[in-house]
N, C-alpha and C positions, 0 to 999 in steps of 0.2 A: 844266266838264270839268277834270280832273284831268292831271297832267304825260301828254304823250305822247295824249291824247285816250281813257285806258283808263277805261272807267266801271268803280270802283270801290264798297263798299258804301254810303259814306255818300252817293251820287249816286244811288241805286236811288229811283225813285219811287213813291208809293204807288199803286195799282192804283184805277181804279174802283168797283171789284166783285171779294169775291172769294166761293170755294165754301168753307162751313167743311167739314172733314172729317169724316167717320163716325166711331162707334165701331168699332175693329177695320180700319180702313180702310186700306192699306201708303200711304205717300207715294206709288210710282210710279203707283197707282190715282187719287189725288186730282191727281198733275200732267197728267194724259192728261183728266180733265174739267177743268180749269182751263181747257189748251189747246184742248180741244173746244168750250166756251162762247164762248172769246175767238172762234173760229175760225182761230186761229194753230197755228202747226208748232210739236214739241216745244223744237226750238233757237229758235226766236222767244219762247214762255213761257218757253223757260228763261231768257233774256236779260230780259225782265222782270222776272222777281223776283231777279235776283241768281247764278244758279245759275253762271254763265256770264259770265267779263269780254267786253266791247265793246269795239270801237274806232270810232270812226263810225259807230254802229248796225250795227255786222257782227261775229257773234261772232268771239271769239278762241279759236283752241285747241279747238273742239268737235269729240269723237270720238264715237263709238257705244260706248265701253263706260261714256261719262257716265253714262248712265241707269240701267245697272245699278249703279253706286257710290253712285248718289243713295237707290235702293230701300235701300242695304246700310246706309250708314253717311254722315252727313251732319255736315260739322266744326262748329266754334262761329261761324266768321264765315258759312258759308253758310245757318245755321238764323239768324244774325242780320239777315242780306240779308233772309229769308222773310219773318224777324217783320216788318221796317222796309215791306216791300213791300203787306204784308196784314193786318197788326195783326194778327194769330195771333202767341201766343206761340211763342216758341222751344222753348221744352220741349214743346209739343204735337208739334212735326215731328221732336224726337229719339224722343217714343214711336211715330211712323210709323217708323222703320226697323227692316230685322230683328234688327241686333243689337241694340237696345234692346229687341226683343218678344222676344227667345231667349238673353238673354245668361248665362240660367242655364242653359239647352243647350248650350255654345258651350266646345269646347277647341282649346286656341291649341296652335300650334306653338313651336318653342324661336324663330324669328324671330318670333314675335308676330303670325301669322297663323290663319285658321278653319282649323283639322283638316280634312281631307276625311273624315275616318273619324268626326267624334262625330257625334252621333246629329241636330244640327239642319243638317249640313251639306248642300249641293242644293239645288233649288229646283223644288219640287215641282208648280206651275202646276197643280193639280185645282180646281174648282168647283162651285159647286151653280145652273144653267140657272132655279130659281127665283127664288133670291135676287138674280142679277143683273135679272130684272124688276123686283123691288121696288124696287131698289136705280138702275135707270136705268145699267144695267152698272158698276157702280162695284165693285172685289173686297172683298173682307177679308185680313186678316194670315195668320190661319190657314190658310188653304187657303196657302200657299206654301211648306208644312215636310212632310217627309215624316212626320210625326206628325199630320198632317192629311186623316184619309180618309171623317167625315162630317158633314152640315148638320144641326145641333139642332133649329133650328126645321121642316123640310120633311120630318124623319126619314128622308133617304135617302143612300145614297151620295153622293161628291163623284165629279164626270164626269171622267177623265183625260185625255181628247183631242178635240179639236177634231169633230164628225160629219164634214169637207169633207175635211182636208188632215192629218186620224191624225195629229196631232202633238199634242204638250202646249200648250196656250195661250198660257204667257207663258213658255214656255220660254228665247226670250230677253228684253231689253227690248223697248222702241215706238221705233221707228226715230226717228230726230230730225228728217229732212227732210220728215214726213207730220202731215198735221193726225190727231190719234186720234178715233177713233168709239167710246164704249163700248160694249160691247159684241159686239164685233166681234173675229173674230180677226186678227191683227197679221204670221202667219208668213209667210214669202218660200216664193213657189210658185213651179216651173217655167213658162214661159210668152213667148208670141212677143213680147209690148210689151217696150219700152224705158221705163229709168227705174226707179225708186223703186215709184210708187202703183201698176203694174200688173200686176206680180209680188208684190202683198199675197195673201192667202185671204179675207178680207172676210165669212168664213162667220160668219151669227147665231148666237153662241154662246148665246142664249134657247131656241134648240128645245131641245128634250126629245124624241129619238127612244124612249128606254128610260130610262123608271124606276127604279131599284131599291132598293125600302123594305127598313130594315133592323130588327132588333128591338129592346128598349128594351137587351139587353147589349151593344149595340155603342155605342148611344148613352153607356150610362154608364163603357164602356173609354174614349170620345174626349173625354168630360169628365174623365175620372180625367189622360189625358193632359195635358190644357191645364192642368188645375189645377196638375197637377208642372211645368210649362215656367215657369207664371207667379209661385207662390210658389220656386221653386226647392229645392222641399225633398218630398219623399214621406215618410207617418206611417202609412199603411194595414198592414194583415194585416203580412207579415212584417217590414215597418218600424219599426210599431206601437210598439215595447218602443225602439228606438233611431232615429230618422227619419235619414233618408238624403241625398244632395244629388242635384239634380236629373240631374246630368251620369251618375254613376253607374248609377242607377236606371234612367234610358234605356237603357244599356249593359245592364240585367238582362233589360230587357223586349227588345229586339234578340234576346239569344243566345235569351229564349223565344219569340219569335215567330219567331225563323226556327227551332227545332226543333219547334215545334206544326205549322206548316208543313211540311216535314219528311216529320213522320209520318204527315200526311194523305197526302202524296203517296206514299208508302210504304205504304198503305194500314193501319197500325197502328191501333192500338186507341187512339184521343186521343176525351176527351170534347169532341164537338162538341155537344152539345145546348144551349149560351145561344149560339150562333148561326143552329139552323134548317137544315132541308135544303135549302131555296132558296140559300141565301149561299155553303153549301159546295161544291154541285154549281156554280154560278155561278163560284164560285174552281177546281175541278179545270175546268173548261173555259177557263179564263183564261189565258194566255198570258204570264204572268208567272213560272211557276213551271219549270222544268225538273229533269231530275234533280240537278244542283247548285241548290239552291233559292240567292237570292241576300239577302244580307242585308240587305238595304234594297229591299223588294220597288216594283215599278214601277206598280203597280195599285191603284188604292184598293181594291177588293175583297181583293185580298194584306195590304191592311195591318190592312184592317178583321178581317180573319180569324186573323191571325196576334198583331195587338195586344190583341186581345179576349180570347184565350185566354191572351195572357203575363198581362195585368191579373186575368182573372179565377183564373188561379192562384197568382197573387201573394197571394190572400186568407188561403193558409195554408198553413204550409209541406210539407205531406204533398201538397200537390196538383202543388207545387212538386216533389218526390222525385217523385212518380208519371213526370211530365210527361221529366223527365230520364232516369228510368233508362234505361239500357240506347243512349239517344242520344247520349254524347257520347264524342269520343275520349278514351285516356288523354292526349294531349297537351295537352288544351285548359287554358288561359291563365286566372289569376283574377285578374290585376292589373286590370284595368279593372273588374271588378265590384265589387258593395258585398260589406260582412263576411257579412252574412245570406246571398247567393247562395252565396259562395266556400264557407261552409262546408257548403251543400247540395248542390252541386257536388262537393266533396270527399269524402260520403254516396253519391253516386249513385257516383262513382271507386271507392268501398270507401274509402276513406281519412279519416283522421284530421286536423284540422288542430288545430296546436297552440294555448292560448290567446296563446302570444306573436306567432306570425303571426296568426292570427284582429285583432287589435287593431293590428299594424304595416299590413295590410293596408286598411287606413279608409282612406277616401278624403282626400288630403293637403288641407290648409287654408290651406296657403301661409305658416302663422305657425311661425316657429322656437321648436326645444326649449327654447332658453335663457328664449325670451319667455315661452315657457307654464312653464316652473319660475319664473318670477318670479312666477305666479298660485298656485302650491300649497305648501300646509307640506311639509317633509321627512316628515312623517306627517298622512295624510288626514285630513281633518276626521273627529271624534271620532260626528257623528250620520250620515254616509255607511260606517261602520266598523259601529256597531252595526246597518245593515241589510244592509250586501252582503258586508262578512268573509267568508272563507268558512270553512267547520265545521271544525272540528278542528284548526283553526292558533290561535295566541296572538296577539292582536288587533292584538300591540305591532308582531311581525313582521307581521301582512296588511296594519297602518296604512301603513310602509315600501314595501311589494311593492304595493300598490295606486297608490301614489300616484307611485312612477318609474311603474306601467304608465299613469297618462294624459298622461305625459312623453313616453313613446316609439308612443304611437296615433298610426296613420299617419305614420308616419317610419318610418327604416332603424336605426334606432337599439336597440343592443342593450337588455335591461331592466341591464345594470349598466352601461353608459354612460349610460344614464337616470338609474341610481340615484346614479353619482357628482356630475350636478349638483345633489343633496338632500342626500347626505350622504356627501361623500368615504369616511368611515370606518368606513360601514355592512358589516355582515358580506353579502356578495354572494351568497355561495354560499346561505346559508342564507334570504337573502330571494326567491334567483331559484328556490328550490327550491318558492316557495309557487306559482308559473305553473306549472309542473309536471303538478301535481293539479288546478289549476284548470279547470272546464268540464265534468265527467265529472257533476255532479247539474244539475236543474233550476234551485238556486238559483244555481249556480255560474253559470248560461249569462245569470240575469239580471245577475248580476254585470259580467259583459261587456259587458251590452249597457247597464249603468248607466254603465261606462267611457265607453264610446263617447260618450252622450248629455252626460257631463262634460267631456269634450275641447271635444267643438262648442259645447257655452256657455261654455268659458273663452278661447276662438276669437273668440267675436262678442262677445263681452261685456266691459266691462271692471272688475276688482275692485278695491274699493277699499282691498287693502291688500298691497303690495311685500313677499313675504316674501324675496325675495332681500338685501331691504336689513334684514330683521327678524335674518334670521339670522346679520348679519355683527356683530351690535350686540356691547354687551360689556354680559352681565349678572351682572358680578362684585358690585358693587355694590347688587343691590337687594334690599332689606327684609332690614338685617339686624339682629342679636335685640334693640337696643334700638327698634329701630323695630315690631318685632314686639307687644314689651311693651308700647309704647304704645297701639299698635291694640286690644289685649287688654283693656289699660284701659279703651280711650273705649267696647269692646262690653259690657264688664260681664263679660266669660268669664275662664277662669284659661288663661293662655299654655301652662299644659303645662311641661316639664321641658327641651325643647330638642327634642323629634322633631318636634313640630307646628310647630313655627318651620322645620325643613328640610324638613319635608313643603310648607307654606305657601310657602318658598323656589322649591321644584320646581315646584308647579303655575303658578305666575307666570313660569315659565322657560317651561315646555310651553305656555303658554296666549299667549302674546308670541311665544316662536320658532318652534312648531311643530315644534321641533326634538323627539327622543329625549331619555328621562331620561337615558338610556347617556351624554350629550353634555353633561351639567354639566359647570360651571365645576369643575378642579380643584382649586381651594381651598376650593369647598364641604363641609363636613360630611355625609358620602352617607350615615350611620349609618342603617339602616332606612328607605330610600328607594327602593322601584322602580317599577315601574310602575305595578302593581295596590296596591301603598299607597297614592299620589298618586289614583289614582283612586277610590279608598275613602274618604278624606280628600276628594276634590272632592265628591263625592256625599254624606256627610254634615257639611258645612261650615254652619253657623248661619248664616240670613240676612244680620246684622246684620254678622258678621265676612266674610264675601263681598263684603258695598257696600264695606269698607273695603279689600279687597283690591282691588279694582277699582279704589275713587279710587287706589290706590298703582301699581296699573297703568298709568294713563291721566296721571298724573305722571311715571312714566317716558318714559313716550313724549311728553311734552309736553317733556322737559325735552333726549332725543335731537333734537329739534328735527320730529317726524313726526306729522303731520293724521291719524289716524286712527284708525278704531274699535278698540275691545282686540281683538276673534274677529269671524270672520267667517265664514258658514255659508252655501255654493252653493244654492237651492234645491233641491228634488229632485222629480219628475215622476212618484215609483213609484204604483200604482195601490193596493197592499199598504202600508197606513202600518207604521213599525217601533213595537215597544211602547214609547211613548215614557210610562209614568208612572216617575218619578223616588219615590227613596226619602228618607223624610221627615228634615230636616236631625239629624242628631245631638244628645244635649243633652248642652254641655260645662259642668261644674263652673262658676260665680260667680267671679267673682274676690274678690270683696267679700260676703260671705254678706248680711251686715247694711245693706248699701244696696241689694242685693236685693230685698229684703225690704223695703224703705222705697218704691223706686219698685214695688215690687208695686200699693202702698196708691195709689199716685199720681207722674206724669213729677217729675222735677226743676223743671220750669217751673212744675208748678200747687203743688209746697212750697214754690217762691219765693213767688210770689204771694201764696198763704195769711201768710207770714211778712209781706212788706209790708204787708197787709193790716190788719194788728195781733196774729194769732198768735204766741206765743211758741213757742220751741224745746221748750219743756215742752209745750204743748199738741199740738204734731206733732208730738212723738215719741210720748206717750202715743197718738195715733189711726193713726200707722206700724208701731206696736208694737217701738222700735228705741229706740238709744239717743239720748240729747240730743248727745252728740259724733257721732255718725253724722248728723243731721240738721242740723248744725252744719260738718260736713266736705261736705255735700251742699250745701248754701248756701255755701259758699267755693269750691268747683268751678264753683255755676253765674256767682260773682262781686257776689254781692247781699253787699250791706255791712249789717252786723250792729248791733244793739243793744247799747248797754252790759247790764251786770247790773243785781242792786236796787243802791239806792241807800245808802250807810254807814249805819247806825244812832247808832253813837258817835262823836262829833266830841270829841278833846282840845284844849287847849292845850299847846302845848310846856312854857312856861314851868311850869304847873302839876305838867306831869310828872316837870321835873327835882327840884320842890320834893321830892315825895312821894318821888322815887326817890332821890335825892343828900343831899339834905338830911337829909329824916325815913327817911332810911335804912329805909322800905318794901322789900319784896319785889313782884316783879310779882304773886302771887297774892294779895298781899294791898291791892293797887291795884284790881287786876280785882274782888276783891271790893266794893270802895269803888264801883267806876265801872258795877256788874254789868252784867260782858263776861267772853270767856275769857281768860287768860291768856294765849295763841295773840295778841288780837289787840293787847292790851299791848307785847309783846314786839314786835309789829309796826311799831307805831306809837312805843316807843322808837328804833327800828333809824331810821325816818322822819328824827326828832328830832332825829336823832347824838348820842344818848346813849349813854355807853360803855356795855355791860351788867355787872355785877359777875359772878365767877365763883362759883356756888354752894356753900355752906358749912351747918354744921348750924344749927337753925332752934330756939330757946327761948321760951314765953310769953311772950306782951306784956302787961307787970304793968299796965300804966297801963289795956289796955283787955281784958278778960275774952273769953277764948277767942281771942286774935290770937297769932301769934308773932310772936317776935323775931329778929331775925339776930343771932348771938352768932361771926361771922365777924371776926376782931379788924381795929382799924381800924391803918392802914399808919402806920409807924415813922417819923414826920418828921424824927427829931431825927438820926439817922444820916446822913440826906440832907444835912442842912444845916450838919452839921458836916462 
C-alpha cells in the first residue's frame, strides 16, 4: 500500500477473468456485465479495476454521477488502471466512450464543454429487445444518440421505453450500490420498501410486446447516419461536388427533419412514400409530435420519420427546395448550416446569397488565415485557374480573386483583408469585383464548390512548400543575361536579342513566387513582358531549355537555403477533367547552325568516340557533312585531346640554310626550288633558324646556272662603317 493506505494505479491487481467487450459495446454496458459475472456491486467493480481509489478496501469518494462520466469520457490513467487490471488495451476503453464514438458530432462550448444544442447531445437510451437476447443484455453505442432510431440486423424500430415503468432504459446510469442484471431495467420506482434494490423496476427488457418493422428507406437513412457520425464528413447528393463535416450536416438534417415533420403534422403535401403508411400513421398517433413539433424528437418512430426524409432529400437539391418551400420563417438562422443548405434556404426565402458569404459561411476549421496563406500562391495555382476561372474575366485577375477567396472560406474575413495577406498592392477593387459575378452560371457554382473542397484539403493536409517564406525571397538576382547566354549555349538554341531573357526572367519569378508579373523586381527590364507573354513563352518553351531552367530554379532555392520542390499543384477531385493537352514546344533558331547539323548525324559522345577510336576530323566531318573546325570545336567542348597533324615532309639543316641563303646569296625561291617545297615553307623554317631575312630587290639571271636568277640587290657598303 501506498502513503496514507490509498490504492493507487500501480497497486491495481490483475483480475482473474475478465469479459472482452463487443463490437459497438458503450463501456458502461460492459462494466454492469463485469460486475454481473463477478456478482459484485458496481462501486466494488469499480474498485477493482481501478476506476475508483480505496482506502482499506472502502472506496474513496464514490458518487452516482461516476458512472455516467465513466460512460462519457474516461482520462489516461483511469483507461491505464483498466488495461493493468484486464490486459485490454487502453485504447480499446477510450473507443467504448461517447465522445470518442461521436466526437465528430460533438460542439463544445467557449468553456470547453458538450453543447446541449449539437446534434450528438442527450442520451437517448432506445434499444432493440432482440439484440439484447443475442447479446445476453449487453447494449451497443449507437442506440445511446439521438441519431439512433433503428436495429440493422432485426429490421425494426429501436424500443424507447421500458413496457413496466414508461421510462427510457438507461436514462440515467446503474446505481453503484446494486449488483447489475443485464438485461434488466435499472429505473427507481415509487414503492413501500426501503433501500436501494426495492424501489428498482427489474422489468425484462427482452419482451417484445409490439414490433415494428420498418422498410429498407429507413434502414439506409440510419446507415447514411452512422456513416456521417463515424467518418465525420458527408459526400452524398448535395454534398457530393464539395463534402461537408459531420457537425454541420447533422444540423441540415435536424432543421429537415423537423420541417418534414412539420408538415405531416400540418397535414401538407410532404412525399411520404419511402416510408409506408404503417410508419406514418404509427408516427401521427405518437406522442412525440405536438403542434410545436420539437427539434429533437423523443421517439424513435419521430426520428425514424423525420431523418429518413431529411436524408432522402438530401439526394438532390430540388427535393431539398421542395421540402422547404413555403416552411420556414423569414427569420431563420444559416450559421449553423452547411454552404449547400444556406443557399437553398436562401432559394426557398426568395433571396440571393452572395458568393462571398456563400464561402465565409463554410463551416470554420479552426486553422487561421495567416496559416492557410502560408499554403497558397498570391495567384492560384495555374492548372485550378484554367478549369474553375470563371468566363469573361482575365485569368491574371480570377488567379488573384480566387486565391484570397480560399483565404477567407469560413472566416469573417473580408475578400480584401484576405487579399492583402497575398498581396498587399493588388488592386482590391478590381479583384473583389470578380465575387460580384460570381455564381450566377452553372460553372460558376462549381467553382464554389471547388473552393470549398480546396480549403478543407489545405486544412488537413500539409504542403510542402511555404509560400509565405517564397514570397519574401529577393529575386533580384536570378538568371541574369550572361547566365541566360549560357544556358543558350549548353541547349543549342539562339538566346534571342534580350525579350527571351526577360521573358525567361519572369516566368522563374512567377513559377518560385507565385507572385504577379505586376510585382517584378524594379530593376528588371519589363520591355514586353506581361502576363500572356510569359505564358505564351511557358508554353512554347523547348524541352531541352526548360530542364535548364529548372536546374537554375532548384539552385536558387538550394542556395536561399530551402528543401523544396520548384511548383507545386493541389490535386483536384473534379469529375469534368479540364483540357489539359499542351501545345507543342516552339522551334527556336540554333545557336550554332553548323554543330547542329553535326549532332544531327550523331550526340557529341558518339564523335568522341568515333575520333578515339582512330577516326580523323576529315573523316567525321566528311560523314557530318560540316566542317573539320566545327568537328574540331565539338571535340574541344566535349574535352577529348586531339591529334597532332601529318607529319613535316621536309626536314632542313640550319646550317645548310644560312650557307645557301647568306653565303651563296640565294633567294628563298630559288632554295625552295633546290629543296622542292614552297617558298611559304622556306621562309618558315628561316624565321625557325633566326636567320635575318633580306629585304627584297630586283632579281637578274644566274649566268653560272641557266634559267635561275640572281639578286642584283647591291651588297652593303663596309668601308663607310669602318671608317
Amino acid at each position: 500500500m501506498t502513503t496514507n493506505n490509498v490504492l493507487r494505479s500501480d497497486d491495481v491487481r490483475v483480475l482473474p477473468f475478465r469479459v472482452r467487450p463487443l463490437p459497438d459495446e458503450p463501456f458502461d454496458s460492459w462494466l454492469e456485465k463485469m460486475a454481473a459475472t463477478y456478482g459484485a456491486t458496481m462501486n466494488e467493480m469499480a474498485c477493482a479495476l481501478g476506476l475508483i481509489e480505496q482506502q482499506e478496501g472502502l472506496a474513496v469518494s464514490a458518487t452516482a454521477w461516476m458512472a455516467d462520466k465513466w460512460a462519457t469520457v474516461l482520462t489516461d490513467e483511469q483507461a491505464s488502471r483498466l488495461a493493468g487490471s484486464t490486459g485490454i488495451p487502453a485504447d480499446q476503453f477510450q473507443e467504448m466512450t461517447r465522445m470518442r464514438f461521436a466526437h465528430h458530432a460533438i460542439r463544445y462550448t467557449r468553456q470547453g464543454r458538450i453543447s446541449a444544442q449539437c446534434p450528438a447531445a442527450g442520451t437517448a437510451g432506445r434499444y432493440c429487445p432482440e439484440c439484447l437476447v443475442d447479446s445476453g443484455g449487453r447494449w451497443r453505442m449507437s442506440w445511446q444518440f439521438p441519431f439512433g432510431f433503428a436495429c440493422f440486423r432485426h429490421r425494426r424500430l429501436l424500443v424507447d421505453r421500458c413496457p413496466v415503468c414508461d421510462r427510457p432504459a438507461r436514462h440515467r446510469a446503474h446505481p453503484l450500490a446494486l449488483v447489475p442484471v443485464p438485461g434488466r431495467c435499472h429505473n427507481p420506482v415509487l414503492g413501500p420498501g426501503r433501500g436501494p434494490q426495492p424501489n428498482r423496476c427489474r422489468a425484462d427488457l427482452t419482451a417484445d410486446p409490439s414490433r415494428t418493422p420498418v422498410p429498407r428507406a429507413v434502414l439506409d437513412a440510419q446507415r447514411a447516419m452512422m456513416r456521417i457520425v463515424s467518418t465525420g464528413r458527408a459526400g452524398f447528393g448535395v454534398y457530393a461536388a464539395a463534402p461537408q463535416p459531420a457537425v454541420a450536416v447533422l444540423e441540415d438534417i435536424r432543421l429537415l427533419s423537423r420541417t418534414a415533420r412539420d408538415g405531416i403534422v400540418a397535414g401538407d403535401r410532404v412525399d411520404t412514400s419511402p416510408l409506408g403508411e404503417d410508419l406514418v400513421e404509427l408516427f401521427r398517433a405518437s406522442e412525440d409530435w405536438t403542434t410545436a413539433i420539437r427539434a429533437r424528437p423523443d421517439s424513435a418512430v419521430g426520428g425514424a420519420v423525420g431523418m429518413t426524409l431529411a436524408v432522402t432529400a438530401l439526394a438532390n437539391s430540388d427535393a431539398v427546395a421542395a421540402l422547404l418551400q413555403g416552411r420556414l420563417a423569414q427569420s431563420s438562422s444559416y450559421t449553423a448550416h452547411t454552404p449547400q443548405l444556406q443557399t437553398l434556404i436562401a432559394t426557398a426565402l426568395g433571396r440571393r446569397r452572395r458568393p462571398t458569404v456563400f464561402l465565409q459561411s463554410a463551416p470554420p476549421s479552426g486553422v487561421s488565415p495567416v496559416e492557410r496563406a502560408r499554403k497558397v500562391p498570391a495567384q492560384l495555382w495555374g492548372e485550378w485557374i484554367a478549369r474553375h476561372a470563371p468566363q469573361r474575366v482575365d485569368n491574371e485577375i480570377a488567379a488573384s480573386a480566387l486565391a484570397a477567396a480560399v483565404i477567407f472560406t469560413g472566416t469573417r474575413l473580408t475578400h480584401s483583408a484576405a487579399l492583402a495577406l497575398l498581396d498587399p498592392y493588388a488592386p482590391a477593387r478590381q479583384v473583389t469585383h470578380v465575387m460580384r459575378d460570381l455564381g450566377r452560371t452553372s460553372h460558376d457554382a462549381d467553382t464554389l464548390h471547388a473552393i470549398l473542397r480546396l480549403a478543407a484539403f489545405l486544412d488537413t493536409q500539409d504542403v510542402p512548400i511555404d509560400y509565405a517564406h517564397r514570397r519574401a525571397l529577393d529575386y533580384t538576382g536570378i538568371l541574369p543575361e550572361s547566365q541566360w547566354q549560357d544556358l543558350c549555349l549548353g541547349a543549342g538554341v539562339s538566346p534571342g536579342s534580350g525579350r527571351r531573357g526577360r521573358l525567361a526572367r519572369a516566368l522563374l519569378y512567377r513559377l518560385l513566387s507565385g507572385n504577379p508579373i505586376r510585382t517584378l523586381p524594379a530593376r528588371w527590364a519589363t520591355a514586353g513582358v506581361t502576363p500572356h507573354t510569359v505564358a505564351g513563352f511557358a508554353e512554347e518553351l523547348p524541352h531541352a531549355v526548360r530542364a535548364l531552367l529548372e536546374q537554375v530554379a532548384a539552385e536558387f532555392l538550394a542556395a536561399n537555403g530551402i528543401d523544396e520542390p520548384i511548383t507545386w499543384t493541389p490535386p483536384s477531385t473534379d469529375r469534368t477533367p479540364a483540357n489539359d493537352t499542351q501545345p507543342a514546344p516552339a522551334w527556336w533558331p540554333p545557336a550554332r547552325p553548323a554543330r547542329t547539323a553535326a549532332t544531327e548525324a550523331g550526340t557529341p559522345d558518339e564523335l568522341a568516340r568515333a575520333y578515339v577510336a582512330g577516326a580523323s576530323t576529315y573523316e567525321i566531318a566528311a560523314d557530318t557533312n560540316v566542317s573539320r573546325q566545327t568537328v574540331g570545336r565539338i571535340l574541344a567542348d566535349m574535352g577529348t585531346p586531339t591529334r597532332r597533324g601529318r607529319p613535316p615532309i621536309h626536314t632542313f639543316d640550319p646550317d645548310w640554310l644560312r650557307d645557301h641563303y647568306e653565303t651563296q646569296r640565294r633567294t628563298m625561291a630559288q632554295i625552295a626550288h633546290l629543296a622542292g617545297c614552297s617558298e611559304m615553307t622556306i621562309n618558315r623554317y628561316l624565321h625557325a633558324a633566326g636567320i635575318t631575312i633580306r629585304p627584297r630587290g630586283k632579281r637578274e639571271p644566274d649566268l653560272t646556272t641557266p634559267g635561275r636568277l640572281v639578286d642584283k640587290t647591291p651588297a652593303p657598303d663596309n668601308s663607310r662603317s669602318s671608317s
